[in-house]
C-alpha atoms as an extended CHARMM CRD file, in Angstrom:
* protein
*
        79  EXT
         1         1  UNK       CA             11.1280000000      106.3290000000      -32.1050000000  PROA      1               0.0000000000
         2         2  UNK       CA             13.0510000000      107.4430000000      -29.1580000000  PROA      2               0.0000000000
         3         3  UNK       CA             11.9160000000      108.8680000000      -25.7030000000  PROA      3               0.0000000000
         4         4  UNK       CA             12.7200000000      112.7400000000      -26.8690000000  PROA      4               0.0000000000
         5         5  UNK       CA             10.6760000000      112.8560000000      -30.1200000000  PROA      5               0.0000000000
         6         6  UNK       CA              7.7950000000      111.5910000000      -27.8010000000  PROA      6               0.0000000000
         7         7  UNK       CA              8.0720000000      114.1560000000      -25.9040000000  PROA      7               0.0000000000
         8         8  UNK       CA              8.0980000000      116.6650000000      -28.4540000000  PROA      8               0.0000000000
         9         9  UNK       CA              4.9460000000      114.9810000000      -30.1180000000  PROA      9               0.0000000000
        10        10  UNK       CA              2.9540000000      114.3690000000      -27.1410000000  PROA      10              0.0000000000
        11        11  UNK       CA              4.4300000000      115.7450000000      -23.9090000000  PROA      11              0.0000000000
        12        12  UNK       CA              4.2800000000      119.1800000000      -25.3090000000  PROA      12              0.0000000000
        13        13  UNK       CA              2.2440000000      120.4700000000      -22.3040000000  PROA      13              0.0000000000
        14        14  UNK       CA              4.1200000000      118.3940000000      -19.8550000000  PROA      14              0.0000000000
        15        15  UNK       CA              5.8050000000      120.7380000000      -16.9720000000  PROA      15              0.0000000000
        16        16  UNK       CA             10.0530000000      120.2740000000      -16.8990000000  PROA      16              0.0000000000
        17        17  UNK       CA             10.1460000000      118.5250000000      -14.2450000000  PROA      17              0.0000000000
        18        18  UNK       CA              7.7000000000      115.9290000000      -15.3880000000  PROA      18              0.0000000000
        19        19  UNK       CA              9.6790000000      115.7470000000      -18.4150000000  PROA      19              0.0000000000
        20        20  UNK       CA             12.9270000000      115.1810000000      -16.5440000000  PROA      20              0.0000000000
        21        21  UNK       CA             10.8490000000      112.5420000000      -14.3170000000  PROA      21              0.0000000000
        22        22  UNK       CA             10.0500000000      110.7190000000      -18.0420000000  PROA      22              0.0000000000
        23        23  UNK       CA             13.4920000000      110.9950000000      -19.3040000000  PROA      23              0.0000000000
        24        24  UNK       CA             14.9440000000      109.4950000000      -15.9200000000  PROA      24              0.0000000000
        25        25  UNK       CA             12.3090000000      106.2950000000      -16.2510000000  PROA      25              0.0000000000
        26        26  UNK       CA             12.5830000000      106.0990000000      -19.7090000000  PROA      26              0.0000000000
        27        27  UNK       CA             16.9920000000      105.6790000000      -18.8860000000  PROA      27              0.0000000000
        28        28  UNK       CA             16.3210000000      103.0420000000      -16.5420000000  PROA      28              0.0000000000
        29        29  UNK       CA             13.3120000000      100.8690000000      -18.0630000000  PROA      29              0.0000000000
        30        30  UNK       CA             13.4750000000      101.5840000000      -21.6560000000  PROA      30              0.0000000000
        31        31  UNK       CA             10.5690000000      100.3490000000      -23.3510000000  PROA      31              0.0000000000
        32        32  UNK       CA             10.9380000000       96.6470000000      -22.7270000000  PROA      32              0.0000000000
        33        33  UNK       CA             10.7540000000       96.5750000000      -19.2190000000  PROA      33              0.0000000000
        34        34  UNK       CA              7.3910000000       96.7820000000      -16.8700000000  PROA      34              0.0000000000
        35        35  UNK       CA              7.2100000000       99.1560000000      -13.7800000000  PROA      35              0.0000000000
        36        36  UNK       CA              4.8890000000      100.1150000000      -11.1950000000  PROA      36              0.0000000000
        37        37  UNK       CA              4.2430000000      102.8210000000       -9.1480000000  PROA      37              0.0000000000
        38        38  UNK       CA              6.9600000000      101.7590000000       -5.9770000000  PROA      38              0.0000000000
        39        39  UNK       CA              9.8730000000      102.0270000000       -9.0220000000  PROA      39              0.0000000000
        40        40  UNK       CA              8.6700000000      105.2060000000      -10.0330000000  PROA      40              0.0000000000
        41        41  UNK       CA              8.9610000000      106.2310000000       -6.7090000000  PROA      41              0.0000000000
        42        42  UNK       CA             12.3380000000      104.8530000000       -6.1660000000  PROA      42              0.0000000000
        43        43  UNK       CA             13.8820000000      106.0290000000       -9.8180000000  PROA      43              0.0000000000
        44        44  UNK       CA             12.4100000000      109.5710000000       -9.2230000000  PROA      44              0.0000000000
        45        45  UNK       CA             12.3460000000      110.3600000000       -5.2880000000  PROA      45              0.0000000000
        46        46  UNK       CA              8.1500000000      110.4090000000       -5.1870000000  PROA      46              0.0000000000
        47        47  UNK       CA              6.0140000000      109.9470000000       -2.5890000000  PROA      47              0.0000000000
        48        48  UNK       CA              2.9750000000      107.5340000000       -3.3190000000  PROA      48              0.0000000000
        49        49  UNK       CA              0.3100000000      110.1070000000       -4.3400000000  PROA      49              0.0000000000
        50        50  UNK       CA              3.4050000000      111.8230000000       -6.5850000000  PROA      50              0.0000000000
        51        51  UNK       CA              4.0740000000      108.5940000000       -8.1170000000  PROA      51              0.0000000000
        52        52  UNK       CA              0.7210000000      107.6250000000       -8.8300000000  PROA      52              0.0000000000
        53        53  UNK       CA             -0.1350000000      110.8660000000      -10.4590000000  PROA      53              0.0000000000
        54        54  UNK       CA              2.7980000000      110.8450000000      -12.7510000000  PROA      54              0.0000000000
        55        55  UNK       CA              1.4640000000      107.3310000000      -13.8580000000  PROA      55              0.0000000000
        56        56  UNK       CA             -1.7870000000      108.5120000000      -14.5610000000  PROA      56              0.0000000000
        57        57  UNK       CA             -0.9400000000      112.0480000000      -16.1840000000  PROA      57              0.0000000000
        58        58  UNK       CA              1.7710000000      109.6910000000      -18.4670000000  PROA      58              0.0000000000
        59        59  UNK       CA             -1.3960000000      106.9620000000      -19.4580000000  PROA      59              0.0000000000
        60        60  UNK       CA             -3.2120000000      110.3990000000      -20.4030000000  PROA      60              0.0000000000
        61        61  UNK       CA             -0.4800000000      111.5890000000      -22.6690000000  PROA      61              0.0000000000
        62        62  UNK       CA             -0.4890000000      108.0410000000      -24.1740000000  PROA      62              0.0000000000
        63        63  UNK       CA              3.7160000000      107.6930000000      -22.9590000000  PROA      63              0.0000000000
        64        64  UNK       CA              3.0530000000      104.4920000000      -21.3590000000  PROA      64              0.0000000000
        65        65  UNK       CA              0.5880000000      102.1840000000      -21.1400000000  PROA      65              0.0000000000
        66        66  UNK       CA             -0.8500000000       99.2570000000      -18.7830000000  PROA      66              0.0000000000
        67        67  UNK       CA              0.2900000000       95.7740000000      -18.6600000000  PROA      67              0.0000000000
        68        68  UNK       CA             -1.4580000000       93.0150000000      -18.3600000000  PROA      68              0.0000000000
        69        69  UNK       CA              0.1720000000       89.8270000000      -16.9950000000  PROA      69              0.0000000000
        70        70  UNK       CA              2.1980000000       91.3960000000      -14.3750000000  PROA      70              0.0000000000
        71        71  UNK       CA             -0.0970000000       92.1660000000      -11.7230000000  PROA      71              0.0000000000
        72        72  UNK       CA             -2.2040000000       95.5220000000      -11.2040000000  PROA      72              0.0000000000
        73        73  UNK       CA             -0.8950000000       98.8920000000      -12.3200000000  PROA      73              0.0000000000
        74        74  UNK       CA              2.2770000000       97.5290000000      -14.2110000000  PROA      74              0.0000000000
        75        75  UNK       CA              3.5330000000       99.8550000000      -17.1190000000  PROA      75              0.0000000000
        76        76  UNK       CA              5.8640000000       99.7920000000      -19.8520000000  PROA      76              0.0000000000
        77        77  UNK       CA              6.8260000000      102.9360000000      -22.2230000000  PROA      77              0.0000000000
        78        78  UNK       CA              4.8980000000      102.9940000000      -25.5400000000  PROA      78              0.0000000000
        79        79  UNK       CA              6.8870000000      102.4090000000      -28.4610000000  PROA      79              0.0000000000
């Protein structure tokens, strides 16, 4: 599956932005590589809170999902 049917299955209510903010993460980490919240901030332009809540809202949507092994609040995209 790639990063646009996810979005069309479950980012439907997702604003453009945030969907331009997944397709720019998805571009640089695919799904095998773990992030956190500073590369978000660096791959998008956020601030911390921005980052953070993009994190969060993505975990809700079930996009990505935490990592264990990597320290606290890794993420990788769900395949």
């Amino acid at each position: 599956m790639d990063i646009e049917s996810t979005l069309l299955e479950k980012g439907k209510d997702l604003s453009v932005k945030t969907a331009i903010h997944v397709r720019r993460l998805f571009e640089r980490f695919g799904y095998d590589e773990v992030f956190g919240r500073s590369a978000v901030m660096n791959v998008v332009d956020l601030k911390q809170s921005g980052a953070s809540k993009l994190l969060s809202n993505l975990v809700q949507k079930d996009i990505i999902e935490p990592v264990s092994g990597y320290g606290k609040g890794k993420y990788k995209f769900k395949k």
